[in-house]
C-alpha positions as CSV (number, residue, x, y, z in Angstrom):
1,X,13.9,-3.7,31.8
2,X,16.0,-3.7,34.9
3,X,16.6,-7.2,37.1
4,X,14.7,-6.6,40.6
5,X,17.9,-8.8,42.0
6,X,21.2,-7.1,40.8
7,X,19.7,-4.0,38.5
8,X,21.4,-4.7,35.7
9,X,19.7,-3.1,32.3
10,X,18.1,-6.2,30.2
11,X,16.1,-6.8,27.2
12,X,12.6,-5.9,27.3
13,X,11.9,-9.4,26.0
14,X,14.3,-10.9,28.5
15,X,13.5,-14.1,30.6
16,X,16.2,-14.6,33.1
17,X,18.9,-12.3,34.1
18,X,22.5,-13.5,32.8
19,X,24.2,-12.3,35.1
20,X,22.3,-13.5,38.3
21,X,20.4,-16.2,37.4
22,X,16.9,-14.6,38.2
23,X,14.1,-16.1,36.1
24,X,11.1,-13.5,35.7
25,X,7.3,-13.8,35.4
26,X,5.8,-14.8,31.9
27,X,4.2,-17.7,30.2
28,X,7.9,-19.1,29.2
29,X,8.8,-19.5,32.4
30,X,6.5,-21.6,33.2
31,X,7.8,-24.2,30.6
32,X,11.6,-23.3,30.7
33,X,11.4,-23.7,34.4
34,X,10.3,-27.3,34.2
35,X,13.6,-28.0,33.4
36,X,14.8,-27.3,36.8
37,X,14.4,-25.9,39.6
38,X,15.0,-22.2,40.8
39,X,15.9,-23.1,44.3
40,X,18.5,-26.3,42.9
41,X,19.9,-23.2,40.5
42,X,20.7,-21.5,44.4
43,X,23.0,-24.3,45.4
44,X,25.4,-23.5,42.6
45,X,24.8,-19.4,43.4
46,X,24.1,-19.2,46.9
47,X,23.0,-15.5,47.9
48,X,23.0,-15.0,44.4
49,X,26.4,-14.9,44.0
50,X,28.8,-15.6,41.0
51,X,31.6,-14.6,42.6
52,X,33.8,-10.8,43.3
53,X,33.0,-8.9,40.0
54,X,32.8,-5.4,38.9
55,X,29.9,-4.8,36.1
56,X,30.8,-7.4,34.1
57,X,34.4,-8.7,34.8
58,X,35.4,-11.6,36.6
59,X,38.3,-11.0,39.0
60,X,38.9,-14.6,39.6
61,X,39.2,-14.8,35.6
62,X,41.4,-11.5,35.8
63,X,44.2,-12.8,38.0
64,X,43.7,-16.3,37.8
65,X,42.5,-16.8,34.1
66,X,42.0,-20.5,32.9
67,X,43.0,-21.7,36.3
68,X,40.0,-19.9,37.7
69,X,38.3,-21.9,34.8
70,X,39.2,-25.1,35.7
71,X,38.7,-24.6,39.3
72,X,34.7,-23.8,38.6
73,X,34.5,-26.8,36.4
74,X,34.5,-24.5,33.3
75,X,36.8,-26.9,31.7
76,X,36.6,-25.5,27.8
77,X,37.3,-22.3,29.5
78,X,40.3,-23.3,31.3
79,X,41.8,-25.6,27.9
80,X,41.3,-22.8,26.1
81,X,43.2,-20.0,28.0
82,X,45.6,-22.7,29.0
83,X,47.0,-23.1,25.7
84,X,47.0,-19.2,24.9
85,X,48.3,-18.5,27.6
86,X,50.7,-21.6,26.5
87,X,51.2,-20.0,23.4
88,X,51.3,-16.9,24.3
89,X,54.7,-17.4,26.7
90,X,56.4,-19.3,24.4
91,X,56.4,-17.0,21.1
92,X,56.9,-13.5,23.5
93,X,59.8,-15.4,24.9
94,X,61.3,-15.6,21.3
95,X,59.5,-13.3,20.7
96,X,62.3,-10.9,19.1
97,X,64.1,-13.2,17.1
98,X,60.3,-14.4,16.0
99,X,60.1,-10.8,14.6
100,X,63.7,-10.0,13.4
101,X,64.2,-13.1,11.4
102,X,60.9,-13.1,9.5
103,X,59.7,-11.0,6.7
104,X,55.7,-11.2,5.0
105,X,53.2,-13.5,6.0
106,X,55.1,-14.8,8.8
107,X,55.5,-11.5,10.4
108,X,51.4,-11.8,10.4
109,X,51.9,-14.9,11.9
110,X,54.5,-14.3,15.0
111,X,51.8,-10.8,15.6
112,X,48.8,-13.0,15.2
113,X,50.5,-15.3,17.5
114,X,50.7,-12.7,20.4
115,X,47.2,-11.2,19.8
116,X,45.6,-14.1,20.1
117,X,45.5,-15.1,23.3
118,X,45.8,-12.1,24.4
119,X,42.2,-11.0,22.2
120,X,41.2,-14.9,24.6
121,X,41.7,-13.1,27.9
122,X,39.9,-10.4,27.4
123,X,36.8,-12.6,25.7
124,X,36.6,-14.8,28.8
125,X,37.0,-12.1,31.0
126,X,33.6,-9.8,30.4
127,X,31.9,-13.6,29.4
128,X,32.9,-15.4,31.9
129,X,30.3,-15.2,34.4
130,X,27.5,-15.3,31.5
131,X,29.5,-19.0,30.6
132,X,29.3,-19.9,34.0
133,X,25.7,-19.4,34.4
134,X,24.7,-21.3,31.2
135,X,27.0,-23.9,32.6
136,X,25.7,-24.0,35.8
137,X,21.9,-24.5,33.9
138,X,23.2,-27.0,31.7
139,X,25.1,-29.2,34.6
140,X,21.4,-28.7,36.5
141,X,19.6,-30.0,33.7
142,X,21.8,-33.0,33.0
143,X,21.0,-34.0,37.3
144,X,17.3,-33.7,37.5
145,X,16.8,-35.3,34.1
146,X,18.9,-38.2,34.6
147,X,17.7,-38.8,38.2
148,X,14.0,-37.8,37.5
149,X,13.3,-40.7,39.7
150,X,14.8,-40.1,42.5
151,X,13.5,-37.8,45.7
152,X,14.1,-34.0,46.0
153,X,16.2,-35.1,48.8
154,X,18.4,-37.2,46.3
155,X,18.7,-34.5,43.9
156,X,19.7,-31.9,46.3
157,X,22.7,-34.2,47.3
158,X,23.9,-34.5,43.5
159,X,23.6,-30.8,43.0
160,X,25.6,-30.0,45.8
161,X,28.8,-32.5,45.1
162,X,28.6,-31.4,41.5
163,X,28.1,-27.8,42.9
164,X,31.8,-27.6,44.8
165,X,34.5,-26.7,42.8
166,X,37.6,-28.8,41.7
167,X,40.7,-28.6,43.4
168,X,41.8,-31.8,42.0
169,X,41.4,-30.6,38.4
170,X,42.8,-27.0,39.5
171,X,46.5,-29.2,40.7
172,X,46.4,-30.8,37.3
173,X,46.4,-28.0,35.3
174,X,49.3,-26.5,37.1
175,X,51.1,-29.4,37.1
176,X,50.5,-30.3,33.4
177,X,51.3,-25.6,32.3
178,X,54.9,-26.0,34.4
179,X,55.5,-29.3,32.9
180,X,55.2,-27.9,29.3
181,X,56.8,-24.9,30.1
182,X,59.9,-27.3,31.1
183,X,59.6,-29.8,28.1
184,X,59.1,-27.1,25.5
């Protein structure tokens, strides 16, 4: 099966398209679109967009990483790379010493130490839009559920405040990466 929207190759047995968010015709839908709305889904995606990416890589995750995260309100994302990438600076900085003065298991260790955030980056970076989709689903979901009372008007309001991205959050996590960098 190919998506009508993007042409990306799917399951046969697919329902949606991960990467553009386009729900297809079958009996599922029906109740799995209940849950929200196609055209709310549009606010967070508009033109169905995710963003610049090639196949399946996020550039904004390639040269931005888990401050692109935080910035689209992917905040596990963003904590996660942050403390790799964290991580990750501080051990390759000592990184020689690490490996000079050790011998066995911690050898394992120090290597393990480098490999994992780097084996992160390149996790987040061909899942990243898929994680932003399902995010975007779930955060939709959480809005029309909790304010099935309200008008469509209403609704369309929430989504697009929770739709825009955080800046606030993006200043934090800067702040808080140079202030460890410094401390530690």
């Amino acid at each position: 099966m190919i998506c009508p929207n993007c042409k990306v190759k799917l399951n046969k047995d697919s329902k949606y398209c991960p990467r553009c968010g386009t729900l297809f015709k079958s009996d599922d839908v029906e109740k799995y679109s209940n849950m929200f709305d196609t055209d709310l889904l549009e606010i967070y995606f508009p033109n169905n967009e995710i963003g610049i990416h090639f196949d399946r890589i996020s550039f904004g995750y390639m040269f931005f990483g888990g401050f692109y995260a935080v910035y689209k309100k992917l905040y596990y994302v963003g904590i996660n790379s942050l403390v790799s990438l964290f991580v990750f600076i501080k051990v390759a900085i000592n990184s020689y010493d690490y490996i000079m003065s050790t011998v066995g298991f911690s050898f394992f260790l120090v290597v393990a130490l480098l490999l994992f955030p780097i084996i992160i980056y390149f996790y987040y970076l061909f899942k990243f839009n898929d994680l932003l989709i399902e995010d975007r689903k779930t955060r939709l979901n959480k809005i029309v559920r909790s304010n099935i009372d309200k008008g469509n008007e209403e609704i369309v309001k929430l989504v697009e405040k929770d739709s825009k991205n955080s800046v606030v959050a993006l200043l934090i996590a800067i702040i808080l990466l140079i202030i460890f960098l410094l401390i530690f």
